[in-house]
N, C-alpha and C positions, 0 to 999 in steps of 0.2 A: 785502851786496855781490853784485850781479849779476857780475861780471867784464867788464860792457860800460858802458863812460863813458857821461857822458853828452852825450857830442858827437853820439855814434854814434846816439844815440835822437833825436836832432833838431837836438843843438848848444844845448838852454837847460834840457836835461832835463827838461821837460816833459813830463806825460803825453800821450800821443797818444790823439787823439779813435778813440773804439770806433767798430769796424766792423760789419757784419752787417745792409744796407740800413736793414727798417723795426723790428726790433728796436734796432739800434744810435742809428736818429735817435727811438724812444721812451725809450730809456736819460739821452739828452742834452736831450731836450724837456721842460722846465718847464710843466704844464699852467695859467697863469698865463690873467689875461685876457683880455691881447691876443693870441693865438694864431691862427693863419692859418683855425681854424675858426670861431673867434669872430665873424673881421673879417668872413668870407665872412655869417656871420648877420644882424651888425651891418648890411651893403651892403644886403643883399637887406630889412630893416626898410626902409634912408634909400632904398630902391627904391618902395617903396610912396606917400609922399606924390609923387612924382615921376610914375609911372604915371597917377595919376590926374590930375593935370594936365593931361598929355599924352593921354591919352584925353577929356579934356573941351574940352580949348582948342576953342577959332571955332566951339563949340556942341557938338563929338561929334561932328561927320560931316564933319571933314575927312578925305580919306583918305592923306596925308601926314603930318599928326600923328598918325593914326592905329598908321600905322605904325611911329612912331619910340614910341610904347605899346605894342606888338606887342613891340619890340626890348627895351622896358625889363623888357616881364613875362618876356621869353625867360630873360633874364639872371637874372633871377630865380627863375624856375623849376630851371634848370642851378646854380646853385650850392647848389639844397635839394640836389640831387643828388648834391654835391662835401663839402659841410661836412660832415655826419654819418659819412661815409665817411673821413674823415682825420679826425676827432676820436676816432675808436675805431682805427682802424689804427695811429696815432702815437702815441699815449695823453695826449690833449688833452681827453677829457672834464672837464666843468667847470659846477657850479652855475646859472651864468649860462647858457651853453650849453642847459640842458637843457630851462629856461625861454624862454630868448628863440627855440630853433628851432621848435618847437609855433606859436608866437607869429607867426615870421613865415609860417610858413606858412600859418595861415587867416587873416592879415591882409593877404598879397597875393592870394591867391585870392576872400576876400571881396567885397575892395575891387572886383576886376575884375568878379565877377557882379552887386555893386549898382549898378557904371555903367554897364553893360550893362543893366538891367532899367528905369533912370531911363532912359535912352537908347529905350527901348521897344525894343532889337535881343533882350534874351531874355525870354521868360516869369518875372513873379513867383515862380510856384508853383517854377520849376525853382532860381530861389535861392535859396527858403525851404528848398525840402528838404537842398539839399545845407550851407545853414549850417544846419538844425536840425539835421543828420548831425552834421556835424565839432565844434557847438557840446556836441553832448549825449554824445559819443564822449570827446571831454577833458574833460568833469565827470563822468565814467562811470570814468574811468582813476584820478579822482582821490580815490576812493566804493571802488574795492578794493586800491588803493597800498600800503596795510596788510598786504593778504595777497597778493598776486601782482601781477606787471610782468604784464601783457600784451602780450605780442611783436606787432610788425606781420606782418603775414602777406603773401605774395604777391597775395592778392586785396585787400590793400590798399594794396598799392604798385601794381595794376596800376589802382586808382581813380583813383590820386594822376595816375597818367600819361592817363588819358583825360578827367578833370577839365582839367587842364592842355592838353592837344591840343585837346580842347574850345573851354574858354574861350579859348585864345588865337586860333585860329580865329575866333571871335565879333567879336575885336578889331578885326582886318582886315576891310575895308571888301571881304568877299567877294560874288559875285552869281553867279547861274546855278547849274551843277552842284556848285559848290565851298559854295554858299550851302545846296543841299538835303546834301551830304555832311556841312555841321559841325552841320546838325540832328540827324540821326543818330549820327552822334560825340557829341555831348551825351545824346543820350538813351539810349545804351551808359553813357554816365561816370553818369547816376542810375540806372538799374539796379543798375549796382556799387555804388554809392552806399548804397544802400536794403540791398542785400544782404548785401554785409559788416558795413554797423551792424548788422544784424539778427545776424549769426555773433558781432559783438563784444559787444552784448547779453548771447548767451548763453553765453560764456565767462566772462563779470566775473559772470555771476550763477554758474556752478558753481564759479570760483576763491572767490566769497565766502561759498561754500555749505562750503567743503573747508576756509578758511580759521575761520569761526567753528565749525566742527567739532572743528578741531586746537585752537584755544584753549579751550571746551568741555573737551575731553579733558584737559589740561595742566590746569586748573583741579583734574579732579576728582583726578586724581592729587597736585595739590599740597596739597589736603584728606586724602586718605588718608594722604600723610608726616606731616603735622603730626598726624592724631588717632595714629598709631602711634609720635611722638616724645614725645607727654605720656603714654599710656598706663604704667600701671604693671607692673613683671617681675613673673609671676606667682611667689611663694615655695615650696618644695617642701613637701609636706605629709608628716607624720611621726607616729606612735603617739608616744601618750603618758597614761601612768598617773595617771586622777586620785586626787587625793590623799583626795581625799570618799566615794566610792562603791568605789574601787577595779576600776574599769572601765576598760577603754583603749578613751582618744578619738583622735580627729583633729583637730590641731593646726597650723597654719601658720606655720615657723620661718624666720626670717630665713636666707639664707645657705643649702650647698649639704655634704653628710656626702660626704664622698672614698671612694666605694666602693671602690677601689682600696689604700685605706689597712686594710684586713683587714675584722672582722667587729668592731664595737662601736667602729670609731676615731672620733675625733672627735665620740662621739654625745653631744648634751649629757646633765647630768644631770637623772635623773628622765624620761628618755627611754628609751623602750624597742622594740627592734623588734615587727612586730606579726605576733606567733605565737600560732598557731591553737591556742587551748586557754589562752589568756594568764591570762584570766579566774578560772578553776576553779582553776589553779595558784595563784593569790595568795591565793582561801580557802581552799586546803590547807594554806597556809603557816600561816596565821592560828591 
């Protein structure tokens, strides 16, 4: 017993929902399917076959429909921006998630640079590069997953955003100075392009270089346990008189004499310390 009813706590004594902003709303949030980062993923997918209609209707060169493909890739662009960022602040991260956002982002980005290129408004070469980029960068991710995440880095969030400034530029039925500006803006966003695959390159190859090093190593160690768990205790070795010659040999006896236990304890029989002069003593005796 608290000494407080529970009227006082709310009148049905129920728990009351935890406070503490966005740890309180990741405490209560169920990282389930449908999650407001999911949906935001989910939209920006059913965005994509939609874009391209809208950029293709009445042949591609209306500048009205053009624009309302402008509006759909924007929307799209902005919530790559939004999902990932409340999936990890709320703790919404999710399987599907982590699949489908990759996903939709070079498949709205895609789609825009191939209808662009059929459209004859951008060069071939500039869509090939930047999808043989993004295409060979996510089977590159997926080639050292084993041993290291490769974090995005600032030069490659600042691609994402010139890629996108770029292309969406492209979309709109722009002319004149606006028309020479989004060439330039295009050809900043493959720069980046080229560059940062090149940085992420050669990360995945020194993460994968560090990675089959460490299991290398853990290997050879896991061969030195096992040959030092079958090895045998070495036995202590001990004088002993033999019975033929009357010479004292060396002998390897099971088990371990208690030095501690005085002088002769424990020693078996027919066992003798080994005193210098052992020899000449037992044919004296004789």
């Amino acid at each position: 017993m608290t000494g407080a009813p529970a009227s006082a706590a709310g009148g049905s004594g129920a728990t009351p929902a935890p406070r503490g902003g966005k740890l309180g709303a990741a405490a209560v949030n169920q990282a389930g399917l449908w999650n407001i980062a999911n949906i935001l993923t989910m939209v920006r997918l059913l965005l994509v076959p939609g874009f391209v209609l809208l950029l293709l209707h009445d042949g591609g060169y209306d500048p009205v429909w053009r624009s309302f493909a402008w509006a759909a890739f924007a929307v799209a662009m902005i919530t790559d921006l939004f999902d990932g960022h409340l999936a990890r602040a709320y703790n919404l991260v999710t399987d599907f998630g982590k699949i489908a956002d990759p996903i939709a982002d070079k498949a709205i980005m895609g789609a825009a640079l191939i209808c662009l290129s059929a459209l004859g408004d951008l060069p071939w070469w500039i869509t090939s590069v930047i999808l043989f980029r993004e295409i060979g960068i996510t089977l590159m991710r997926f080639w050292v997953i084993r041993h290291a995440v490769i974090p995005a880095s600032r030069g490659g969030k600042l691609k994402t955003l010139a890629q996108g400034t770029a292309a969406g530029m492209y979309v709109l039925a722009l002319t004149g100075p606006l028309a020479t500006l989004r060439f330039w803006v295009m050809m900043a966003a493959v720069v980046l392009t080229v560059v940062t695959g090149l940085d992420y390159v050669r990360q995945a190859v020194v993460l994968r270089r560090k990675g089959l090093a460490a299991e290398r190593a853990a290997a050879l160690e896991a061969v030195v346990a096992a040959a030092e768990a079958v090895r045998p205790e070495s036995a202590p070795v001990v004088a002993v008189l033999s019975a033929d010659t009357g010479t004292a040999g060396a002998e390897a006896v099971p088990g371990t004499v208690d030095a501690e236990a005085g002088e002769g304890a424990g020693t078996p029989e027919g066992v003798v310390e080994p005193v210098a002069g052992a020899r000449g003593a037992t044919e004296t005796e004789r």
